[in-house]
MMTF fields as JSON, N, C-alpha, C and O atoms, coordinates in Angstrom:
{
  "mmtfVersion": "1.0.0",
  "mmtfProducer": "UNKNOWN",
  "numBonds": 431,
  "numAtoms": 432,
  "numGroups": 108,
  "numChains": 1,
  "numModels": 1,
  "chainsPerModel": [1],
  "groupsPerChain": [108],
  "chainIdList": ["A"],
  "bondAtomList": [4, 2, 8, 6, 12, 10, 16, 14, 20, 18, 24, 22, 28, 26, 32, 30, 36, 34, 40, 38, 44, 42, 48, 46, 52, 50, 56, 54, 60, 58, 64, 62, 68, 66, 72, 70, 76, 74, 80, 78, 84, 82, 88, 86, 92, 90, 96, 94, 100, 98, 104, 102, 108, 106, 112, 110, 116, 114, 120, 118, 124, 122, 128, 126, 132, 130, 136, 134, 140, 138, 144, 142, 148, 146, 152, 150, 156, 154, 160, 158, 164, 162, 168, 166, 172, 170, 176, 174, 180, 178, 184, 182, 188, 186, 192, 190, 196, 194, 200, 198, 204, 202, 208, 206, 212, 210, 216, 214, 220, 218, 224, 222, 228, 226, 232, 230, 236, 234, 240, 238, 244, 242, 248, 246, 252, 250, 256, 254, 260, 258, 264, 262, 268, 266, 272, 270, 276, 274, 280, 278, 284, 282, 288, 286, 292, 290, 296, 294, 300, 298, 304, 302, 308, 306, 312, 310, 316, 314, 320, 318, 324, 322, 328, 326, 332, 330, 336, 334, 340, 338, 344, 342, 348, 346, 352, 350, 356, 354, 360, 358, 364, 362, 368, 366, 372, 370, 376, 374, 380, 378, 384, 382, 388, 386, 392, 390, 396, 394, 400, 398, 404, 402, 408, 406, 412, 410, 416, 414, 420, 418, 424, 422, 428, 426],
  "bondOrderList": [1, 1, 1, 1, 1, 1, 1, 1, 1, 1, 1, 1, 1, 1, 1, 1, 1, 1, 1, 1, 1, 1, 1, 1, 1, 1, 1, 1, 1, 1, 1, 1, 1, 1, 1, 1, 1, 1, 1, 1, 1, 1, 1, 1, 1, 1, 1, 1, 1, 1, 1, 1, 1, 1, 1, 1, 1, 1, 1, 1, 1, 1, 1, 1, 1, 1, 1, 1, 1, 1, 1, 1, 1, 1, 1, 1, 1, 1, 1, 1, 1, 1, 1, 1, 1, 1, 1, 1, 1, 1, 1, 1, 1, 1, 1, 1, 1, 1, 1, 1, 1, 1, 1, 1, 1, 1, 1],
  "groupList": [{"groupName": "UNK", "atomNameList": ["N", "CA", "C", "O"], "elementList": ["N", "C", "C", "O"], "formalChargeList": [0, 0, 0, 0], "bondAtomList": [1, 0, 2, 1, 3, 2], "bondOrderList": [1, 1, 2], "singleLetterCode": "X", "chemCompType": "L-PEPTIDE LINKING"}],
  "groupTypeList": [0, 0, 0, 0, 0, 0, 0, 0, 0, 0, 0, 0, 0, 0, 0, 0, 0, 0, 0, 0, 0, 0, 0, 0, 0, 0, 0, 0, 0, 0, 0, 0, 0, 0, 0, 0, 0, 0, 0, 0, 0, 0, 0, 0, 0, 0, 0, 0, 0, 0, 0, 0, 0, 0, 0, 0, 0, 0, 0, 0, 0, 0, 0, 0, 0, 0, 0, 0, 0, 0, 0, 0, 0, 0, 0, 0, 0, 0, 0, 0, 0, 0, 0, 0, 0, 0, 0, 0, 0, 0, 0, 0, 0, 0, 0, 0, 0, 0, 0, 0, 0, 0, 0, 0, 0, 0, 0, 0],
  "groupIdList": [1, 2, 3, 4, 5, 6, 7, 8, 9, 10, 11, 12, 13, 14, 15, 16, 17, 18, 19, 20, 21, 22, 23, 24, 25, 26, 27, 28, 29, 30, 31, 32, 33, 34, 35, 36, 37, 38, 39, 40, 41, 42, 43, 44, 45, 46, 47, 48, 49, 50, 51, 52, 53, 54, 55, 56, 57, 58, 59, 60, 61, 62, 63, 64, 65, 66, 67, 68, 69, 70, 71, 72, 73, 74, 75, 76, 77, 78, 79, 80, 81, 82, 83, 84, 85, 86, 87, 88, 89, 90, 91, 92, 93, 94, 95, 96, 97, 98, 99, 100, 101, 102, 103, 104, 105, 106, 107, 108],
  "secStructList": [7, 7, 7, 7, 7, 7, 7, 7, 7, 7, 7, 7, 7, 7, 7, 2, 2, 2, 2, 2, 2, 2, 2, 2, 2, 2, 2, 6, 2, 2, 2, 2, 7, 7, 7, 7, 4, 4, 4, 7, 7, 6, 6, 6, 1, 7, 2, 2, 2, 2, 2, 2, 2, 2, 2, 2, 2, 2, 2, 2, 2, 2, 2, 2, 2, 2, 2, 2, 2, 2, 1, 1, 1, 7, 7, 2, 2, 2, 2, 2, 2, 6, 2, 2, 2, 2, 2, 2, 2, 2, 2, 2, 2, 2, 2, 2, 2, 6, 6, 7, 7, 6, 6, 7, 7, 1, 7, 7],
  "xCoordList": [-115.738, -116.69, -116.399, -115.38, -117.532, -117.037, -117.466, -118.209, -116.924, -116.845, -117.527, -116.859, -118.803, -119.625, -118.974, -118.748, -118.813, -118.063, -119.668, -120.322, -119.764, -120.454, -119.946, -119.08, -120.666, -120.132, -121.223, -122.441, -120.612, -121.829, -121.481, -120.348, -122.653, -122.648, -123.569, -124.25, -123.405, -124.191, -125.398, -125.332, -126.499, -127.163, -127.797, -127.985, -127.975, -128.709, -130.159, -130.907, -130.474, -131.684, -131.981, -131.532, -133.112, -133.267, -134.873, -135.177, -135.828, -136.867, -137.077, -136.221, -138.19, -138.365, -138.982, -138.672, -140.455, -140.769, -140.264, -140.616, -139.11, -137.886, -137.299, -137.46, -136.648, -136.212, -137.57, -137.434, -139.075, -139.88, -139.886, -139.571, -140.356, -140.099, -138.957, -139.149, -138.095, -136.652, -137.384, -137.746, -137.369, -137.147, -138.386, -138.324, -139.753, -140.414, -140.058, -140.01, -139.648, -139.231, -137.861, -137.583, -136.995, -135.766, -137.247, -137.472, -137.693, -138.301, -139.09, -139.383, -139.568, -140.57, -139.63, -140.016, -138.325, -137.252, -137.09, -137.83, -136.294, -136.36, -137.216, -136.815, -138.51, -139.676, -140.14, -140.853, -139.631, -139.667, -141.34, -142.173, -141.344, -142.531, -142.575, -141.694, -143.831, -143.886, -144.258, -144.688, -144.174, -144.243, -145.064, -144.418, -146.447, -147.153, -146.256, -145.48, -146.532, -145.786, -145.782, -144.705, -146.751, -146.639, -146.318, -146.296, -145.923, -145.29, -143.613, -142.834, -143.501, -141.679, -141.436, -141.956, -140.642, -139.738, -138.375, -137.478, -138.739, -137.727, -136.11, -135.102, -136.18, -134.529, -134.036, -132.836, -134.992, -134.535, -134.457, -133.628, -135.431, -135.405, -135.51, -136.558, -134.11, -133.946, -133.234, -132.756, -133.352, -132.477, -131.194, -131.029, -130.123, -129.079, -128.915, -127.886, -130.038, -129.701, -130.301, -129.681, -131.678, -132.042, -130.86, -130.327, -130.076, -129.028, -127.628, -126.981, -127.427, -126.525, -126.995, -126.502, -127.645, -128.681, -128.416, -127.728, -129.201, -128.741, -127.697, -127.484, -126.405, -125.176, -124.535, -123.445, -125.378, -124.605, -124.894, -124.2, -126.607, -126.928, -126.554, -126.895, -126.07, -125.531, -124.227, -123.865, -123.709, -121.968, -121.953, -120.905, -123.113, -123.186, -123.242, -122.606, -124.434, -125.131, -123.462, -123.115, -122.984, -121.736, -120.881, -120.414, -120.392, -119.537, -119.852, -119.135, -121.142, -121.965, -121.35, -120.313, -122.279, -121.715, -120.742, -120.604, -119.684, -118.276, -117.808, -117.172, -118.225, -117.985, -118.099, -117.209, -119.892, -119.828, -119.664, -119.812, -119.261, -118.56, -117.038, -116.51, -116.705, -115.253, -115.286, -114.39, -116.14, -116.38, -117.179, -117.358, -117.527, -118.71, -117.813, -118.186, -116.41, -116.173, -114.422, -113.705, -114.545, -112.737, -113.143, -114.153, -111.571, -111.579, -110.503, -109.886, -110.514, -109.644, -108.186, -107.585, -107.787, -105.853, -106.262, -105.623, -107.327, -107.37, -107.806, -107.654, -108.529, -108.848, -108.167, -108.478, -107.074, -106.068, -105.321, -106.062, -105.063, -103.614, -104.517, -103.949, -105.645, -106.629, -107.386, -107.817, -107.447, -108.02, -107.806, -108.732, -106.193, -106.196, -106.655, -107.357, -106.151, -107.063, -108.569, -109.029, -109.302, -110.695, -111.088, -112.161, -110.354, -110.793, -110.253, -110.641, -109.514, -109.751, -110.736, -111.229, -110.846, -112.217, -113.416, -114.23, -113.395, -114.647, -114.895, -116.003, -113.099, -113.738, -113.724, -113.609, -113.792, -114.009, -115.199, -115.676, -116.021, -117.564, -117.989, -118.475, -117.952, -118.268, -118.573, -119.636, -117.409, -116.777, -117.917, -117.808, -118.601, -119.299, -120.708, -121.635, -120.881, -122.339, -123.459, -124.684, -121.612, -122.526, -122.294, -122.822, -121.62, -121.526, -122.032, -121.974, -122.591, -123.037, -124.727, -125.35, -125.006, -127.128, -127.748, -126.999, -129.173, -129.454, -129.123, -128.891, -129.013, -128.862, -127.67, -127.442, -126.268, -124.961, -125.075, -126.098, -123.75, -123.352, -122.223, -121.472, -121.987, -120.221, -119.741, -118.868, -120.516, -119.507, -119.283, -119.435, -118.707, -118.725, -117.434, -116.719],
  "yCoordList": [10.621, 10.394, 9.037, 8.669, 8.384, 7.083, 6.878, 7.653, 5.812, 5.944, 5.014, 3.982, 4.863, 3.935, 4.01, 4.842, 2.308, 1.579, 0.655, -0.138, 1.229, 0.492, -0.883, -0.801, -2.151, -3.075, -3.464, -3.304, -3.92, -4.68, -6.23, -6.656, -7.115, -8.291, -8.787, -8.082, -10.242, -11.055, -11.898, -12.44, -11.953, -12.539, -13.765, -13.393, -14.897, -15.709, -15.146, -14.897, -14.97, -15.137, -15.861, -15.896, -16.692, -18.01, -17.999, -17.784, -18.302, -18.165, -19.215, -20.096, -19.244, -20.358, -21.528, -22.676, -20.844, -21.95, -23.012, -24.175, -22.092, -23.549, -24.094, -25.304, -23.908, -24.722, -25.734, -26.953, -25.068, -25.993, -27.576, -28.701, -27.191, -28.013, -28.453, -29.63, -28.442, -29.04, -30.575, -31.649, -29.986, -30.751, -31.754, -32.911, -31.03, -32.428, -33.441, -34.572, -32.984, -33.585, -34.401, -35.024, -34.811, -34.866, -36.142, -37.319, -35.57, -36.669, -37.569, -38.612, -37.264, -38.408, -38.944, -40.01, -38.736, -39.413, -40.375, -41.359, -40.245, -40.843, -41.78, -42.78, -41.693, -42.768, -43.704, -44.669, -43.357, -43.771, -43.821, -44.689, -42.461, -42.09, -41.894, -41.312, -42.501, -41.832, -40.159, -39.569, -39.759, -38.354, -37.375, -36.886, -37.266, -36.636, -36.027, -35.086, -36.846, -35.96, -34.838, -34.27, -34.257, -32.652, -31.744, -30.57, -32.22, -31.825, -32.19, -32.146, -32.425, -32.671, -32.939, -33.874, -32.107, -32.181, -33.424, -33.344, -34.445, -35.635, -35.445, -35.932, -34.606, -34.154, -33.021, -32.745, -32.243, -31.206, -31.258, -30.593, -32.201, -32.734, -33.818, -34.463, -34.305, -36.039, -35.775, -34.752, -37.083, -37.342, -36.695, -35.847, -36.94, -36.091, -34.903, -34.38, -34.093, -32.582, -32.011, -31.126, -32.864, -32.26, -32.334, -31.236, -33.554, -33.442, -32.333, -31.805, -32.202, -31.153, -29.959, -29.335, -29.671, -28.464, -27.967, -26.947, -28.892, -28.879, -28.644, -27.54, -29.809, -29.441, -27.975, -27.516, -27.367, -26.308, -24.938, -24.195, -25.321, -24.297, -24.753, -23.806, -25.713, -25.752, -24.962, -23.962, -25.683, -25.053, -23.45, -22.843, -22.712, -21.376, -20.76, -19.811, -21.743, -21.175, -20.8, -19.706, -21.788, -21.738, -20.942, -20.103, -20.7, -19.871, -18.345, -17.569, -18.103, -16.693, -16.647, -16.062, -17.425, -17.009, -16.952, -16.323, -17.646, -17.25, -15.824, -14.839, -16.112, -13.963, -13.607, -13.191, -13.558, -12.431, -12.185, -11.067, -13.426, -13.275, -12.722, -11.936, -12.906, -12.556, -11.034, -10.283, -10.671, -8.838, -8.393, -7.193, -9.067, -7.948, -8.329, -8.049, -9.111, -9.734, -8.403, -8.155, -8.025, -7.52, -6.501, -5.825, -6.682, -5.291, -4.125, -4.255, -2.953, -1.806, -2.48, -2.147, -3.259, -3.752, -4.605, -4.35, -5.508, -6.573, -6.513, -7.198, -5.063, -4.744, -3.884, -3.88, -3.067, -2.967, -4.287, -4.536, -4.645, -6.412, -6.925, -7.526, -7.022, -8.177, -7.371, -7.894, -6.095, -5.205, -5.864, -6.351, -5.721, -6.315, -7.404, -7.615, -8.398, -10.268, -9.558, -9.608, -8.979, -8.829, -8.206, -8.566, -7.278, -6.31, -7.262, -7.039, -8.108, -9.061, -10.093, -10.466, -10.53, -11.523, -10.615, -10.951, -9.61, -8.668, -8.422, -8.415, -8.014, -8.079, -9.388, -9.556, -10.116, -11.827, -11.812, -12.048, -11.461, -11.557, -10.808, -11.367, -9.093, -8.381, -8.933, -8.73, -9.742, -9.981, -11.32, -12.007, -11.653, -13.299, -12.903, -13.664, -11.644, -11.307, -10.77, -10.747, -10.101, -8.831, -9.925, -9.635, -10.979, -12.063, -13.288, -13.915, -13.9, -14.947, -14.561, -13.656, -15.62, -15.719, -16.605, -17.582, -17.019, -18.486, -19.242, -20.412, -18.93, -19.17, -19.514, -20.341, -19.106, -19.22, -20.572, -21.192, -21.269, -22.405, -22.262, -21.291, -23.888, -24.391, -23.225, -22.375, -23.395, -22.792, -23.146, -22.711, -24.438, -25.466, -25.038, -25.428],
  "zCoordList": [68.38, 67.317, 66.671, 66.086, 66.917, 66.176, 64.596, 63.995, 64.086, 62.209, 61.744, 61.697, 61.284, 60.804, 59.226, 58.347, 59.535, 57.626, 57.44, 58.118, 56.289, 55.455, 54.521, 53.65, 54.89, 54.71, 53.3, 53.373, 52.224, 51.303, 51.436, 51.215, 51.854, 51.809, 50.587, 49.843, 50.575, 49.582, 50.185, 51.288, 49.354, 49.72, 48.303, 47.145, 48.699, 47.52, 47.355, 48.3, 45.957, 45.823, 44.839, 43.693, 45.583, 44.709, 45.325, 46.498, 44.167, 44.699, 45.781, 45.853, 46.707, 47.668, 47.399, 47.717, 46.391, 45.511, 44.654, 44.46, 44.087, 43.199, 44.308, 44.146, 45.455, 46.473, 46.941, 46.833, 47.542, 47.576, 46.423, 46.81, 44.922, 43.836, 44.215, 43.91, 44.568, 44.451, 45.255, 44.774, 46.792, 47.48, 47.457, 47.872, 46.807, 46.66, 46.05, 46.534, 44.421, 43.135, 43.996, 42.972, 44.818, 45.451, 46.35, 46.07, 47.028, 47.823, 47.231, 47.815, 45.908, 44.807, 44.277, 43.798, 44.058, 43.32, 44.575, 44.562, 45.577, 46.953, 47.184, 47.78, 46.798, 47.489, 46.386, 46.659, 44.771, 43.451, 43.29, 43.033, 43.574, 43.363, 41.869, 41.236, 41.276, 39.831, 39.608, 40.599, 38.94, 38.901, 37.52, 36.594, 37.657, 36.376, 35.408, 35.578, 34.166, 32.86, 32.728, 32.546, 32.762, 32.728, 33.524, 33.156, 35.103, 36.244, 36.342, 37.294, 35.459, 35.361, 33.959, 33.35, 33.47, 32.156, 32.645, 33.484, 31.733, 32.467, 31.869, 32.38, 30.654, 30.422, 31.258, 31.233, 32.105, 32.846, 33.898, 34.52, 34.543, 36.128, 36.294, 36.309, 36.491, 36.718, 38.151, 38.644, 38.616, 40.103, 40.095, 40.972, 39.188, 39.067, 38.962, 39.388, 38.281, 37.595, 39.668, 40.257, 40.421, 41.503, 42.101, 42.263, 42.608, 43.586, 43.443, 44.347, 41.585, 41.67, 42.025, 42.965, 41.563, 42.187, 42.809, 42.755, 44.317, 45.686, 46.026, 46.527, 45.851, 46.507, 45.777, 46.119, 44.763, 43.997, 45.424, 46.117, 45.195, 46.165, 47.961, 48.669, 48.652, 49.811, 49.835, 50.455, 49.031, 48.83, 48.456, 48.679, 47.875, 47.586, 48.888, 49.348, 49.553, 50.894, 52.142, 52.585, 52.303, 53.159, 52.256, 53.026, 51.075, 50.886, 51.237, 51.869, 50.652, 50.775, 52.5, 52.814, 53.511, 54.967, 55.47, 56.519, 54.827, 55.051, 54.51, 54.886, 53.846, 53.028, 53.757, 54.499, 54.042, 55.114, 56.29, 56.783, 57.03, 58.508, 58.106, 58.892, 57.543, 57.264, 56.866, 57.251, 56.232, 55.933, 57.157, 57.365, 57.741, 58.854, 60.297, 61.436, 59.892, 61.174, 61.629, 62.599, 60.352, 60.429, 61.379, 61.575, 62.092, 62.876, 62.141, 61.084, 63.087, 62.519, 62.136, 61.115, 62.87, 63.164, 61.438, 60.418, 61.49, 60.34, 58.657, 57.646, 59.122, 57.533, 56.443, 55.252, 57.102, 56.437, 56.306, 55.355, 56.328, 55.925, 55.213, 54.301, 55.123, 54.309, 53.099, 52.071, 53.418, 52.416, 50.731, 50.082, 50.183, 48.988, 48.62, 47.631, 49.666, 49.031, 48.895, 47.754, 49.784, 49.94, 48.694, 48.21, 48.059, 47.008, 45.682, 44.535, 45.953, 44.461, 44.012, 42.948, 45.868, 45.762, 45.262, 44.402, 45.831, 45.241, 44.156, 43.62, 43.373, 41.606, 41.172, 39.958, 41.712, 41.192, 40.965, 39.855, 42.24, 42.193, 41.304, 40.32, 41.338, 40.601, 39.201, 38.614, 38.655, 37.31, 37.379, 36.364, 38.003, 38.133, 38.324, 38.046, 38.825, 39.127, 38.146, 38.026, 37.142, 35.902, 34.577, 33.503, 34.683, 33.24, 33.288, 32.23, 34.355, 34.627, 34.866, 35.421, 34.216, 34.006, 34.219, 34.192, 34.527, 34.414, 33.403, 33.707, 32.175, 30.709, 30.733, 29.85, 31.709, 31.152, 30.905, 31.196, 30.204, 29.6, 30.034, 29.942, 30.844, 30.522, 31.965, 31.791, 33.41, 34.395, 35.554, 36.695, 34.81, 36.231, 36.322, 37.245]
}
């Protein structure tokens, strides 16, 4: 009889549309395109705030898939020895998932 483990992974959700906006607003900055006043708040979306953005959400993107190759990847011999690191990274997240908001401040 074999033993199905239930694995919980992560996934980003980030709408597609704010990634769309990203990357236009990222390519009108790029081409020094001017950009309608009322289509960009210029203290909220400047060239800098798009590019951190981005590298915030690349670097999320590769960490997230490293998670979860590393949880969907263990075998029987490997997930006992790794179990504890795994279950602290987990309340890391936990502790980052239920206190952190769009709104947070100050979590760089």
């Amino acid at each position: 009889e074999e033993e199905v483990r239930m694995v919980r992974v992560l996934k980003i959700n980030l709408e597609p549309r704010l990634q769309l906006l990203l990357r236009e607003v990222d390519a009108a900055f790029a081409h020094a395109l001017d950009l309608p006043e009322p289509s960009v708040n210029a203290s909220l979306l400047n060239e800098q705030a798009v590019a951190t953005f981005t590298g915030y959400h690349g670097q999320l993107e590769l960490v997230v898939r490293y998670y979860n190759k590393v949880k969907l990847g263990l075998n029987e011999l490997e997930s006992p020895l790794l179990s504890p690191l795994i279950g602290r990274l987990d309340d890391a997240l936990r502790d980052a998932l239920s206190s952190y908001t769009w709104s947070s401040q100050d979590i760089d």
